[in-house]
Kinemage of the C-alpha trace (Angstrom):
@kinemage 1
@onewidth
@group {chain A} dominant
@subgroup {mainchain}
@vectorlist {calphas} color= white
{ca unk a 1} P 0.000 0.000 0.000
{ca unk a 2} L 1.403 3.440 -1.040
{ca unk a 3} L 2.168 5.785 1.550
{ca unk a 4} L -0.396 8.319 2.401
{ca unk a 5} L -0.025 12.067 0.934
{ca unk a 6} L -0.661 15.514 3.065
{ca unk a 7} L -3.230 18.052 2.274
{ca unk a 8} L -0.939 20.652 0.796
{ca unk a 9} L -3.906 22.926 1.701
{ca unk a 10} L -3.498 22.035 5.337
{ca unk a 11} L 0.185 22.295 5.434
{ca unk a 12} L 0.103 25.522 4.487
{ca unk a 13} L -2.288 26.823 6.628
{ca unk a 14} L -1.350 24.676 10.274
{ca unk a 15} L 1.782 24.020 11.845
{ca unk a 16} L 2.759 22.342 15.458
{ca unk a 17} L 4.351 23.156 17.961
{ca unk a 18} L 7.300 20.903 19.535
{ca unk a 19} L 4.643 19.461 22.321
{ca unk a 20} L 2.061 18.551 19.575
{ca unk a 21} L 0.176 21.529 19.729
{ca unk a 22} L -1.730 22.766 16.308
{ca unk a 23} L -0.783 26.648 15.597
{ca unk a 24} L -2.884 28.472 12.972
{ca unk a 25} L -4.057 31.781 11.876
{ca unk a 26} L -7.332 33.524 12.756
{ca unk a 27} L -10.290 33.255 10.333
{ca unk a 28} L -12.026 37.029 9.549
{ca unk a 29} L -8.856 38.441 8.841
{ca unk a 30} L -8.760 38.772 5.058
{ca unk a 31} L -11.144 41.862 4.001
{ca unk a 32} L -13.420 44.803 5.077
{ca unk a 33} L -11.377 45.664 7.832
{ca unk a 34} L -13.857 49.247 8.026
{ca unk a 35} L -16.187 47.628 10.275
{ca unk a 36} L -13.631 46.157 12.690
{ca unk a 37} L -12.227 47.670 15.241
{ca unk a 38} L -8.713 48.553 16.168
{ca unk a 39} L -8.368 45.818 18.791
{ca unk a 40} L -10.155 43.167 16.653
{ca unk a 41} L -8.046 43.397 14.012
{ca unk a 42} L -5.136 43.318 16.217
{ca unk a 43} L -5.892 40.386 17.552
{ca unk a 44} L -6.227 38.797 14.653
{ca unk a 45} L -2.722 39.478 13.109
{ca unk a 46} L -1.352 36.616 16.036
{ca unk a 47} L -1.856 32.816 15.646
{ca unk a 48} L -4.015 30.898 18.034
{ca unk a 49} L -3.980 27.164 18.929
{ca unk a 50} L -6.556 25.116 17.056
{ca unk a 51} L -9.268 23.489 19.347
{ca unk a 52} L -8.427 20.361 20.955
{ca unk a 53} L -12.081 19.179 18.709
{ca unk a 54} L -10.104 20.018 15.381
{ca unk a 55} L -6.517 18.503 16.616
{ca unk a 56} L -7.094 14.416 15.365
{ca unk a 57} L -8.519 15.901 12.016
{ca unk a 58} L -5.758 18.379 11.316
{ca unk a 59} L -3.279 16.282 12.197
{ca unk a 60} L -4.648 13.193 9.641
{ca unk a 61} L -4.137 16.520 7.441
{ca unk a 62} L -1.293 17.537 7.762
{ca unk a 63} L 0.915 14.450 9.692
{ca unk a 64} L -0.075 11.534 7.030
């Protein structure tokens, strides 16, 4: 059996950390920025850790 191949989507978009945490960019951060405030869009320049719901599924993604 042929090994398995990673979502290039996925691996572009998530990373881990060196305990096995997922690291990825917040969503809403791409356009019409006018009816956001300062803070929001702030906040969403840093990365956030992907919910511990998401974590098996990414990393099928991304680790296969």
């Amino acid at each position: 059996m042929p090994k398995m191949k990673t979502r290039r989507g996925a691996a572009k978009r998530f990373r881990t950390t060196s305990k096995g945490k997922i690291i990825m960019n917040h969503a809403y951060a791409g356009h019409i920025f006018t009816k956001k405030t300062a803070k929001r869009k702030r906040n969403l320049r840093h990365t956030t850790i992907a919910h511990s719901v998401d974590v098996p599924r990414i990393k099928r993604m991304i680790l296969s």
